[in-house]
C-alpha angles and dihedrals in degrees: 000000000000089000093043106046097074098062101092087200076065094121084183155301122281123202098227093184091079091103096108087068099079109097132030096269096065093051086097088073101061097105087061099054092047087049089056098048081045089053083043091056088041110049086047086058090048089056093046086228114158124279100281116171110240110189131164126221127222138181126271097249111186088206101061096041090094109050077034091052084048100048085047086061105045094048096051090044087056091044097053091040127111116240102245119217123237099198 
């Protein structure tokens, strides 16, 4: 990142070690992809480097499209709904 960053044609960062995340059994490590790509975020903040978009890849894993299609939902249904009083 420190190399990178300072080619303004740099479209983003891509978190290669994502790899473990390419069969079912790997699914557990998940949170620890998405904290790297958070120190990533954060350490580029740190620096006060430019915006530059870090992302991660994983497999297509038939197995985990389901609970994945749910989260999906849930999180988009959270994020469009008004915020109800209690008073």
């Amino acid at each position: 990142m420190d190399v990178f960053q300072q080619y303004d044609n740099l479209a983003g960062l891509l978190d290669r070690k994502t790899r473990v995340i390419n069969t079912i059994a790997g699914s557990p490590s998940a949170p620890y992809v998405k904290a790297a790509v958070t120190d990533m975020k954060a350490y580029m903040a740190a620096k006060k480097y430019r915006s530059i978009p870090i992302g991660y890849s994983a497999a297509d894993i038939a197995e985990l499209r389901p609970g994945l299609a749910e989260t999906i939902w849930r999180v988009a249904m959270i994020s469009i709904s008004p915020l109800t009083s209690t008073a």
